[in-house]
C-alpha positions in Angstrom: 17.9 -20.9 -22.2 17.9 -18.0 -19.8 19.8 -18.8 -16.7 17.5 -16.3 -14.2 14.2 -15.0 -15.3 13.2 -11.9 -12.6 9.6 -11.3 -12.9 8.4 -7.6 -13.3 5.0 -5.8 -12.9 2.8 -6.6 -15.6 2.6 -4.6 -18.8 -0.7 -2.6 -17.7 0.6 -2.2 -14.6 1.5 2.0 -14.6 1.4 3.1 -11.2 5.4 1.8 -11.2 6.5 3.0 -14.2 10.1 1.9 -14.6 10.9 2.6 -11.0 12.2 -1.2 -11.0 14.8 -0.7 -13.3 16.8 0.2 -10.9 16.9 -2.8 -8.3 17.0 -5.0 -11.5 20.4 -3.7 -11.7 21.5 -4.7 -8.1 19.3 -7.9 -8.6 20.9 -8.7 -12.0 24.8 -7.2 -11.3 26.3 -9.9 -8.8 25.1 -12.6 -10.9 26.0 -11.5 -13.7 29.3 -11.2 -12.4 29.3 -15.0 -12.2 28.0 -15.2 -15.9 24.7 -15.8 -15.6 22.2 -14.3 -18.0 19.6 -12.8 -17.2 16.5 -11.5 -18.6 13.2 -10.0 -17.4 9.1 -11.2 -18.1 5.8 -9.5 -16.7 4.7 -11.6 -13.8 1.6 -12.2 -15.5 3.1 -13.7 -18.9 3.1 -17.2 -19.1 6.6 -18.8 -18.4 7.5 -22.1 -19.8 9.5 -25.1 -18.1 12.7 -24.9 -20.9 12.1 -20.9 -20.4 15.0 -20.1 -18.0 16.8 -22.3 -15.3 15.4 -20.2 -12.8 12.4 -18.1 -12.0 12.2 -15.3 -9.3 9.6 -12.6 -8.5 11.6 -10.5 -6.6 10.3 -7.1 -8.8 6.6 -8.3 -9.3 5.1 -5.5 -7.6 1.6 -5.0 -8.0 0.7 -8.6 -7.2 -1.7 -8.2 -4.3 -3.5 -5.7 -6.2 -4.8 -8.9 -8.8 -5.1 -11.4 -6.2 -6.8 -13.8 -8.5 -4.5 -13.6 -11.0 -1.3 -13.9 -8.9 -3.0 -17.4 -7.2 -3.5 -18.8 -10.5 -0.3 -17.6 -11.8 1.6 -19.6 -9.0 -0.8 -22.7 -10.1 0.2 -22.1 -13.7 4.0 -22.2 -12.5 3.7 -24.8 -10.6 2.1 -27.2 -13.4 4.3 -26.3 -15.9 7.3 -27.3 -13.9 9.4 -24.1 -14.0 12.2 -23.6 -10.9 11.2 -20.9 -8.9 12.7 -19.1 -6.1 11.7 -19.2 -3.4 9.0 -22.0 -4.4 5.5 -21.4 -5.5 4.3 -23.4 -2.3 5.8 -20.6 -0.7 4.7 -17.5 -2.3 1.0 -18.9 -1.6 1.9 -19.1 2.2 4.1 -15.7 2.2 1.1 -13.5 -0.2 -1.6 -13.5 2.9 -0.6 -12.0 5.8 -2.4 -14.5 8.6 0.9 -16.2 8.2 2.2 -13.7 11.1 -0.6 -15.7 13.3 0.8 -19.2 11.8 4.6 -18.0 13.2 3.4 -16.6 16.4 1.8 -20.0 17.1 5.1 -21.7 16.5 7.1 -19.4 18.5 8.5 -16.9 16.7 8.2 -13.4 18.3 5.5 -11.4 16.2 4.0 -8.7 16.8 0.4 -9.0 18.3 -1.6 -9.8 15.1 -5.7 -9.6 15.1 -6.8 -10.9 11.1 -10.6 -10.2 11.2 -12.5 -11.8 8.1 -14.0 -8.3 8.1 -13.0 -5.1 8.7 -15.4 -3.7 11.2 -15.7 -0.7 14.3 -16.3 -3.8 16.5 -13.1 -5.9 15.2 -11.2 -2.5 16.0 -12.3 -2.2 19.8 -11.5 -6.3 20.5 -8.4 -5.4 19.4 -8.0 -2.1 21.3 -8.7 -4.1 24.1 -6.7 -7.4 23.6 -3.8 -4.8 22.8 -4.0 -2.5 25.9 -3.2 0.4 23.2 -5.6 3.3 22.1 -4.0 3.2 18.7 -3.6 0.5 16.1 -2.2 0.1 12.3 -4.9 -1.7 9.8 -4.2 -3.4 6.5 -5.2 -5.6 4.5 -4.3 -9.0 4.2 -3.1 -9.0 1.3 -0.8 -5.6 0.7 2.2 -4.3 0.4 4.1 -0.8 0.0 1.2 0.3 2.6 -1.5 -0.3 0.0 -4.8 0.7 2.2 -2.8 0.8 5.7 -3.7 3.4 8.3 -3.7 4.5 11.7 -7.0 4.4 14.2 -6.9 6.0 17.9 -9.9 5.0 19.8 -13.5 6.5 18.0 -11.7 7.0 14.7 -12.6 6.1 11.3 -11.7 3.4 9.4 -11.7 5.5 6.0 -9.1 4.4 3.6 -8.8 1.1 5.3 -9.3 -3.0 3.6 -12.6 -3.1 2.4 -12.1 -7.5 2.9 -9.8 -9.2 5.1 -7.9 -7.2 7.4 -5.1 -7.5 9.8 -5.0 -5.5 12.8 -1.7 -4.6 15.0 -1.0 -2.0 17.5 0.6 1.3 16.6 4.5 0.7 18.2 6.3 4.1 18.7 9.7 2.7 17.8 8.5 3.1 14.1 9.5 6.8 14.2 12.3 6.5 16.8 14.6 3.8 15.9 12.4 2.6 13.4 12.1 -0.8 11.2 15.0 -3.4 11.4 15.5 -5.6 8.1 17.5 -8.5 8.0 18.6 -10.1 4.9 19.0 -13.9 4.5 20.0 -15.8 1.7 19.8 -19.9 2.2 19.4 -19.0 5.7 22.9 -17.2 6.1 22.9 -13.6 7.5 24.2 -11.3 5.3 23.5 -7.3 6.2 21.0 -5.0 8.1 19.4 -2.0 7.6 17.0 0.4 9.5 14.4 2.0 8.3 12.6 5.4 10.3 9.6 7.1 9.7 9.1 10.8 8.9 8.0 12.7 11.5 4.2 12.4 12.1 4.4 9.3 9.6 4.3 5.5 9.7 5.3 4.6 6.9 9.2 3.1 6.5 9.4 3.0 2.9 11.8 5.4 1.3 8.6 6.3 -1.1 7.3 7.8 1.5 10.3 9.5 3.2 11.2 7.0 5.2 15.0 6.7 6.4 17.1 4.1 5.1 20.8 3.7 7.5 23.0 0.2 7.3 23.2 -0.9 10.6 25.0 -4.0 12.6 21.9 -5.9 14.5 22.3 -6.5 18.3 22.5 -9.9 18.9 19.0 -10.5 20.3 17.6 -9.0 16.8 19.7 -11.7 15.2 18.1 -14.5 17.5 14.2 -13.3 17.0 15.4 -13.1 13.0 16.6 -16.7 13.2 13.4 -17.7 15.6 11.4 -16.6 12.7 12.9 -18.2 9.4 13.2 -21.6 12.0 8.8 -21.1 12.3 8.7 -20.7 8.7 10.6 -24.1 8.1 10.5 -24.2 4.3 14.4 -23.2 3.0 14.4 -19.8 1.3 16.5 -18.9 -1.0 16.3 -14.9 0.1 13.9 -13.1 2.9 14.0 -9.9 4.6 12.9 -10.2 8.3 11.4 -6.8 9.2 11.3 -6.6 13.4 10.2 -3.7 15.4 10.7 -3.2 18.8 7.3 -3.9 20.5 5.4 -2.5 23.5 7.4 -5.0 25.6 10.5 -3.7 24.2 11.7 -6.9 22.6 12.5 -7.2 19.0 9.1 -8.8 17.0 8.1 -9.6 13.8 6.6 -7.3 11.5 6.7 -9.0 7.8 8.4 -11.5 6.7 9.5 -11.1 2.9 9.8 -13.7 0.3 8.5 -12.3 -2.9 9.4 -9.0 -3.8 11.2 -7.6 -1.4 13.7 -4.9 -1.7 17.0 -6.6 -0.8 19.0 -3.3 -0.3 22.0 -5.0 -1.6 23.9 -1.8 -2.2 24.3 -2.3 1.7 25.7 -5.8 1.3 29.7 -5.8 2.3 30.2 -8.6 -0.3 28.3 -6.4 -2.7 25.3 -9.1 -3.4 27.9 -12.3 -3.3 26.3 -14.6 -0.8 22.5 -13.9 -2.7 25.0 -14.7 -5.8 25.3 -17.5 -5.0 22.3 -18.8 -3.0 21.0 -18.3 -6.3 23.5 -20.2 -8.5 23.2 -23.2 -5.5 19.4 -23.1 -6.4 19.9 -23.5 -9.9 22.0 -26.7 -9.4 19.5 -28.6 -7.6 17.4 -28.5 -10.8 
């Protein structure tokens, strides 16, 4: 039996090539290290119970691009038994993004979140309003890697937006001055930072895109909204990047909170991956 099973994009899934390969490394390096094996399965393969000791997603990009397919997936993991991390229960919650509104209405600082059923010119204006901007940042609600995200000023179009669900937020300048703050938590435990900063012109973080990627010690009220957040979310997770920005009010505020298949950046880890090491091996043991 395979001790950690890391789901990958499935086997018609092109647009990725073998871009993963490399974070499987990181992923697969510090446990290894504590001599686990480990081995890697499309996400959309079938895994059975006796499979591996433990199941993670963390490289099944693609998902939100089958949505059907990815629900019934975590139903099918879910019957059969297999361990996942973090649990199936809460890859549902985490895959649609209205769970910003669910963590602003416990508390946690979020950025201001609109999540119209429909993207629409009229949905855009309520929020322009509520929002007291002239520009906001649409996606869809299920996305990631900026799948269908764009920027609208006031009389724009909405070409190349969600065509369903849609969440809207207002455009926050810090995105191209000090940019995106991830925070990296494994069994709740804080373990490194890094920023991430826009091109010029751009508003997109993600080093695919240009974006710049700098280790970085959080101020302590960064730490605080981080730890506001994964208190909302309540269930335990094993790992989760909390991506804050600093809003219009100057505070630090939720932007995504990560608990698929996030990039864990651990090649900026101090301990070099040891505490998601062993966050890992602790979920293992309560099989």
């Amino acid at each position: 039996m395979t001790d950690v099973l890391i789901l990958v994009p499935a086997r018609d899934e092109h647009r990725h090539g073998e871009r993963w390969a490399p974070q499987l490394e990181r992923l697969a390096e510090p446990l290894r290290r504590h001599g686990l094996s480990v081995a890697v399965q499309p996400w959309t393969d079938p895994v059975a119970a006796d499979q591996a000791r433990l199941v993670m997603p963390s490289l099944a990009w693609g998902y939100y691009a089958r949505q059907a397919d990815w629900f019934a997936q975590l139903d099918a993991f879910e019957a059969s038994g297999a361990r996942m991390v973090n649990p199936p229960a809460v890859l549902r919650w985490n895959s649609t993004k209205t769970y910003l509104v669910a963590l602003a209405a416990r508390g946690a600082p979020v950025v201001p979140t609109h999540a119209p059923d429909r993207l629409t010119p009229e949905a855009v204006e309520a929020a322009f309003d509520a929002f007291g901007v002239d520009e906001v940042v649409v996606k869809p609600q299920i996305s990631a890697s900026s799948h269908e995200t764009i920027r609208v000023r006031r009389g724009g179009t909405l070409d190349g937006g969600p065509g369903g669900p849609a969440l809207i937020q207002p455009f926050l300048p810090a995105v191209g001055d000090e940019g995106e703050l991830s925070l990296f938590y494994f069994d709740g435990r804080f373990s490194h930072a890094v920023t991430k900063v826009a091109q010029p012109g751009d508003f997109r973080v993600q080093p695919r895109f240009g974006g710049k990627v700098t280790e970085i010690a959080p101020e302590p009220e960064a730490l605080r909204a981080a730890e506001m957040v994964l208190e909302a979310a309540g269930a335990p997770l094993t790992y989760a990047r909390v991506d804050l920005i600093r809003g219009l009010d100057h505070t630090p505020q939720l932007m995504e909170l990560e608990a698929i298949e996030p990039d864990l950046f651990l090649e900026h880890a101090h301990d070099g991956g040891e505490t998601f090491a062993r966050a890992v091996i602790r979920a293992m043991e309560q099989t």
